[in-house]
N, C-alpha and C positions, 0 to 999 in steps of 0.2 A: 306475430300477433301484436299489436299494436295497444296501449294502452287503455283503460276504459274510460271516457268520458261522462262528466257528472250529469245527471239530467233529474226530470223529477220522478221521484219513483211512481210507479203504476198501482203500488196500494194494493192490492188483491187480498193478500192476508192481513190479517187479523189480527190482533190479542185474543186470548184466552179471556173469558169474561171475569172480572176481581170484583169485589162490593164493596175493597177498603177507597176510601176518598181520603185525599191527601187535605190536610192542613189550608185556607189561603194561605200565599206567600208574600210578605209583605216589606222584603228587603231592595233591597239595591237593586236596580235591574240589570240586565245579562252587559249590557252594553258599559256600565258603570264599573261591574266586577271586572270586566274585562283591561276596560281603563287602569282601575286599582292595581291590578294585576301587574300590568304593564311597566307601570311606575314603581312599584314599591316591593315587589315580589323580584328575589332573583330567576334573571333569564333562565338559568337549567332549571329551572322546575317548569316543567313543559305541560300542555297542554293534548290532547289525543287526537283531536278531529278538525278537517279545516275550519268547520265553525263549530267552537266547543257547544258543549253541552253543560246548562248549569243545572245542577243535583242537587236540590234542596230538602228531598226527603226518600226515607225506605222503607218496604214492607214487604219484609221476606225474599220471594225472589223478584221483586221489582223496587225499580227507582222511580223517581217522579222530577221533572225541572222545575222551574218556577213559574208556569203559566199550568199546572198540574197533568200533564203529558207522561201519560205511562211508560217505561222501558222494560223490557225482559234482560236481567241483568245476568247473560252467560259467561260474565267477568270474576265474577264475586268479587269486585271491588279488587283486582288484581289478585282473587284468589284467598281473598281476607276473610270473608262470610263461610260458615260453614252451616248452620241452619237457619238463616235468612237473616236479613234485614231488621234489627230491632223489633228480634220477637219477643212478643210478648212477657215470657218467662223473666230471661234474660232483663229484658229494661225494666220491671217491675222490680227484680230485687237491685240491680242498680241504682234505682231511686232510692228504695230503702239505704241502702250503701251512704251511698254520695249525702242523703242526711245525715248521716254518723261521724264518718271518717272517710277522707277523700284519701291521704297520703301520711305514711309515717315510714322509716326507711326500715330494714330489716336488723337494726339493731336493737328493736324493742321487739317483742314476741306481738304476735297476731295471730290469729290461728287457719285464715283463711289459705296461707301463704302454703301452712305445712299439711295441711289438707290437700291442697291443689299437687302438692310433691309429693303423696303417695298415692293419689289417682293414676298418675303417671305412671309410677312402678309398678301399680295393680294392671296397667293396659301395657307393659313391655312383655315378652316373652317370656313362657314360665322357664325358671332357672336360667337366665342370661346374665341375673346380677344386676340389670341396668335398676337402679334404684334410688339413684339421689340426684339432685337437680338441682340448678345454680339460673334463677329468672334473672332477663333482661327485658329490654322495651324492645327488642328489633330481633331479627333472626341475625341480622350483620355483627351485631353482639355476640349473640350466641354463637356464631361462626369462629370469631374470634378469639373466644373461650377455648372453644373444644380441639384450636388449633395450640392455644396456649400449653393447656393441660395435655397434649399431647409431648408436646415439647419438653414439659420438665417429667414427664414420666419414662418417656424414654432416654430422653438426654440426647435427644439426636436435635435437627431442625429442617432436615429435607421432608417437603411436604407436596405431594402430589394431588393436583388436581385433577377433572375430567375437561378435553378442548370443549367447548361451546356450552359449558356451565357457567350456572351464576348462582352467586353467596352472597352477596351485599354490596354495601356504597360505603362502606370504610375504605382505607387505604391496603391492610390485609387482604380485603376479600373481594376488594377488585381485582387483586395481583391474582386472585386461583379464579380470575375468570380468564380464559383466554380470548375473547373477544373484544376488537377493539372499538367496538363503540360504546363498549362497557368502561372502555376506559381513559384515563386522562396520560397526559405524556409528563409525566414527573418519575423516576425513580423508583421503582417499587421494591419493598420490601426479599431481602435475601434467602435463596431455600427455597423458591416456591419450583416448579417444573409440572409442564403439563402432559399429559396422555390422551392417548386418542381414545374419541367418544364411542359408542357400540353404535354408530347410525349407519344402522345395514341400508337406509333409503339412498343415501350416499356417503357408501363406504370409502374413507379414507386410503383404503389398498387398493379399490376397483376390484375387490372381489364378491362373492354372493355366498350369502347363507345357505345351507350350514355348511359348504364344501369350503368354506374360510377359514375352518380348523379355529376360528375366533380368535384371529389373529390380533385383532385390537386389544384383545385381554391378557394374550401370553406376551405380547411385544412390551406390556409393561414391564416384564423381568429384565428386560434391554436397557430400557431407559433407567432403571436403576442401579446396576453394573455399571454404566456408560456416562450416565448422566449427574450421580449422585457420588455420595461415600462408599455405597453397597448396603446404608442402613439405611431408614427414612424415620421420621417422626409417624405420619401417619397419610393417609388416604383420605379424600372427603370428595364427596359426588352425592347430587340428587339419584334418587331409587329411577326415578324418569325426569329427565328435565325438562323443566316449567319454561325458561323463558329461551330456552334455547330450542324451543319450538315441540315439545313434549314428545321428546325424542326416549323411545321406550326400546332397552336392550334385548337383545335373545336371551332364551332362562338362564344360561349356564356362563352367562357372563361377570358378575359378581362373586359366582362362587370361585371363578379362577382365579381373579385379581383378589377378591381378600387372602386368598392362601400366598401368594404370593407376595404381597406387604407383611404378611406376619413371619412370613419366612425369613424374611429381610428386616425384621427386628421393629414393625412398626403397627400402628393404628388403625383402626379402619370407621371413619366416620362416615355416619348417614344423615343427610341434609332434608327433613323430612320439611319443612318451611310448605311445599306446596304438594307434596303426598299423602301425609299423615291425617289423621280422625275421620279412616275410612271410604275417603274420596275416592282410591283406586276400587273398591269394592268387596271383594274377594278376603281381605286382609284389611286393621287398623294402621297399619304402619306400610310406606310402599317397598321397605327392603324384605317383608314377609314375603313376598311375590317370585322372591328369588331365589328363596330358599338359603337366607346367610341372617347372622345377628352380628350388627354391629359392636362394636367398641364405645362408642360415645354418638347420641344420638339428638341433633338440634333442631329446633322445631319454633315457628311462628306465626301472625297470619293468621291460619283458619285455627291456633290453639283460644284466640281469644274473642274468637265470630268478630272481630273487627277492632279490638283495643288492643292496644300498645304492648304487648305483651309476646317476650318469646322468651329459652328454654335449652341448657343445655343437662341431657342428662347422660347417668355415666356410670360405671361400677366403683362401690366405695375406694378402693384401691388407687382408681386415678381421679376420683375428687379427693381426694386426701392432699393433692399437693398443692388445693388453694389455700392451705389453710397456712404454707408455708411461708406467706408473707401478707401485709396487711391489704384486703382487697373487698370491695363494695359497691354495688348500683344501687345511686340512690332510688330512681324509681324503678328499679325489677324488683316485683314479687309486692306493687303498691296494693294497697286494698283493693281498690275498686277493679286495677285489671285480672287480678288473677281471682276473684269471686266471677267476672265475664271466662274467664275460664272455666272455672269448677263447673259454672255453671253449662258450658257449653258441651264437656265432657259429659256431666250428666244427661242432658238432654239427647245427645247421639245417642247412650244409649238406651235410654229410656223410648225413643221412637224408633228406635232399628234406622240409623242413620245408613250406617255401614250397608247395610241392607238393600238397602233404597237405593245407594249409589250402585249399587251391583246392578238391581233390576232393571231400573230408570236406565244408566249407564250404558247398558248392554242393548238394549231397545234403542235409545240413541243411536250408537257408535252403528247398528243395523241397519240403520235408516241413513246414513252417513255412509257405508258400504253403496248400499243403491246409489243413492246421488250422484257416487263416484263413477258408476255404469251408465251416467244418462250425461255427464258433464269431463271431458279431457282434459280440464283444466284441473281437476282433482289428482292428485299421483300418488297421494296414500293418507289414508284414513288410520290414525294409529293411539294409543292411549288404551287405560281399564279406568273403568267404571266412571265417571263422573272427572276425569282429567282425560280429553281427549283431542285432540289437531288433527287437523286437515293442510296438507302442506299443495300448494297450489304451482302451478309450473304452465310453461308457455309450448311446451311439448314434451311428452311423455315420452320420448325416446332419448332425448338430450338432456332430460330434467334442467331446461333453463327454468330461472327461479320468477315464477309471475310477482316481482316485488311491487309496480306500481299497479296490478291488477288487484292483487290482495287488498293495497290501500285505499284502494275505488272501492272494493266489496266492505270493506269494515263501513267507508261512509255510507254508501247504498244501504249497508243492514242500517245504521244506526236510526237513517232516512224514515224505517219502518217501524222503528221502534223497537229493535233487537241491538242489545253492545254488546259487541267482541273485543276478543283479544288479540294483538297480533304480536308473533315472534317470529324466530329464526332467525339461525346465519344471514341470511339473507331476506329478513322481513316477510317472507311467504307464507307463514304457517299461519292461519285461524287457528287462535285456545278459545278452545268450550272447554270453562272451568264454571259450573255455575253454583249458586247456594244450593248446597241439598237437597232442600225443598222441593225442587223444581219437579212438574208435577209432568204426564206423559200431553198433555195437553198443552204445557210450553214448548215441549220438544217438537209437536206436531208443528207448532208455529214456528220455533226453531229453523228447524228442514224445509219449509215451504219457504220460508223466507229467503233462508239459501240460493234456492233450487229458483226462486224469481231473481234475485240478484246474480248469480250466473247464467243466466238466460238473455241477460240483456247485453247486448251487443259490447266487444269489446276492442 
């Protein structure tokens, strides 16, 4: 199968009809930003689409460019929106905010801060303990933290990751990514060792569920006998991974692997960054889904519908040992981002967010089943609720990996006015991660847009 070539789309669908009208836009134009960009902006900060797209405004589950051109955004801003785009709630008490107090650091009391950190504990599991919380600006932060605090509570420093996960753009939490386009060629950090991922699509053994005896999860006891001391700090894995192409395990996958790091004297963290506030559907948090509570639980992104804001929390026991030495972010836990918290928290569940992703989610990911039955290029439809991928291939018998086909269809969608996500090992995967919001009448346009971008010759 040969690549797809760009052409101009055929249009057939639609938008959903909206009555919000975007702002005039009265900045620099596309061609200017682009320049600016060029010049004065470091090259790694990349850009998505052969001709970018400029995003000058939001409203809920859509964006707008600068010539006021609607998008259906099933990105959530990388998965950052959790009930849209500068809703109303939200930017209304923000303004309030930002006339007050934008920033004071956490050595002066506030109250929004400690408010927001027992929301948290009210939404962890009953009797898990997990009850205090340490805010940053990034989940790579937060990543960092729960990697630290594992460390002096155990006293160990072998730290196991999951292969084709990802935790941030520190120098830490690139090291527990094992992918290398995730990463740079410098030295990384000591201690870290990776494990194989539960991606039954392509199983690392070349074996099939469930006669796999879920070998990926008990091989872990190997790698740390063999690999390690025989003790580890601690474990940290997304509940499904987000960029590693939302690669979702068999149930009984987590339960094996945490018994077995605590056997062995260690931690077990949940990377909730792009699972948590109810997206997978089913469950608030995505390690619910499997029936396990973590140890220490980090979280970003969609905790602050789109500000700066992430989150490690943990049982008093092992926050106790920050207090062991002098330690502080000045902006985690600023005013204004973690009141875009409180606030987002309330609003899920004030409109049955969780809810929503279940129903919405599940009707999706059905209509995504079909697609799958009409298009070969599909080779599995995988994800809960409102976190879902499509991983694409060039033959279903070989699963070669459709990586320049995928990146033909993300321009084609964008072409109609639909943004996607793309991941995987090998760039194949469409993420449909969208704002909550997203009503069954995007998803119709969703699918149809699909279903004509895979239609068109490849």
């Amino acid at each position: 199968m040969t690549p797809p070539t760009s052409s101009a789309p055929r249009r057939t669908v639609s938008l959903p009809v909206c009555d919000y009208r975007p702002a005039p836009y009265r900045g620099p134009s596309r061609e200017q930003i682009i320049d600016l960009r060029r010049e004065y902006l470091n090259p790694g900060i990349i850009t998505y689409y052969k001709q970018p797209v400029c995003i000058v405004e939001g409203h809920m589950q859509y964006l707008f460019d600068e010539t006021g051109r609607r998008y259906l955004d099933a990105f959530a801003g990388i998965v950052s929106v959790s009930v849209g785009h500068c809703h109303p709630e939200i930017t209304a008490r923000l303004r309030e905010q930002v006339g007050r107090l934008v920033h004071t650091t956490t050595i002066y009391l506030h109250p929004t801060i400690a408010q927001l950190a027992k929301a948290l504990a009210d939404h962890m599991p009953a009797g898990s303990g997990l009850k205090q919380s340490y805010f940053t600006s990034s989940g790579s932060e937060a990543n960092e933290l729960a990697v630290l605090m594992s460390r002096l509570h155990t006293g160990r420093t072998d730290v196991l990751a999951l292969r084709n996960g990802y935790h941030g753009g520190s120098q830490t939490t690139m090291a527990l990514t094992a992918v290398g386009t995730w990463k740079y060629p410098v030295a990384a950090p000591a201690g870290i060792r990776h494990v194989p991922a539960a991606y039954c699509y392509r199983c690392p053994y070349g074996l099939t569920y469930p006669s796999c005896d879920i070998k990926c999860a008990t091989s872990v006891e190997e790698i740390i006998r063999y690999e390690t001391s025989g003790e580890i700090a601690c474990f940290i894995a997304e509940p499904i991974q987000g960029v590693g192409g939302t690669v979702t395990p068999p149930p009984e996958y987590f339960r094996i692997v945490y018994d077995i790091v605590r056997k062995h004297g260690g931690l077990c963290v949940a990377d909730e960054v792009q699972t948590g506030w109810g997206r997978t559907g089913e469950h608030y948090w995505g390690f619910q889904n499997w029936g396990v509570t973590p140890d220490v639980v980090t979280m970003a992104k969609g905790i602050g519908n789109g500000a700066p804001l992430g989150a490690c929390t943990t049982r008093p026991e092992i926050a106790a040992h920050m207090a062991r030495r002098l330690h502080f972010n000045t902006f985690g836990g600023n005013p204004v981002s973690v009141l875009s918290g409180l606030a987002t928290i309330e609003i899920i569940d004030r409109e049955g967010i969780q809810e929503r992703a279940k129903k919405v989610g599940g009707r999706l990911k059905k209509m995504l089943l079909e697609l799958q039955q009409k298009h070969v290029m599909i080779g599995e439809v995988r994800g809960l609720g409102l976190m879902l991928g499509v991983e694409l291939v060039r033959d279903r018998a070989t699963k070669e990996p459709a990586t320049a086909e995928t990146a033909e269809i993300v321009e084609r969608a964008k072409d109609r006015g639909l943004l996607l996500g793309k991941g995987g090992l090998y760039g194949n995967v469409l993420r449909i991660k969208p704002p909550m919001c997203i009503t069954d009448a995007d998803c119709d346009f969703l699918v149809a847009c699909l279903d004509e971008c895979l239609s068109e010759p490849h």
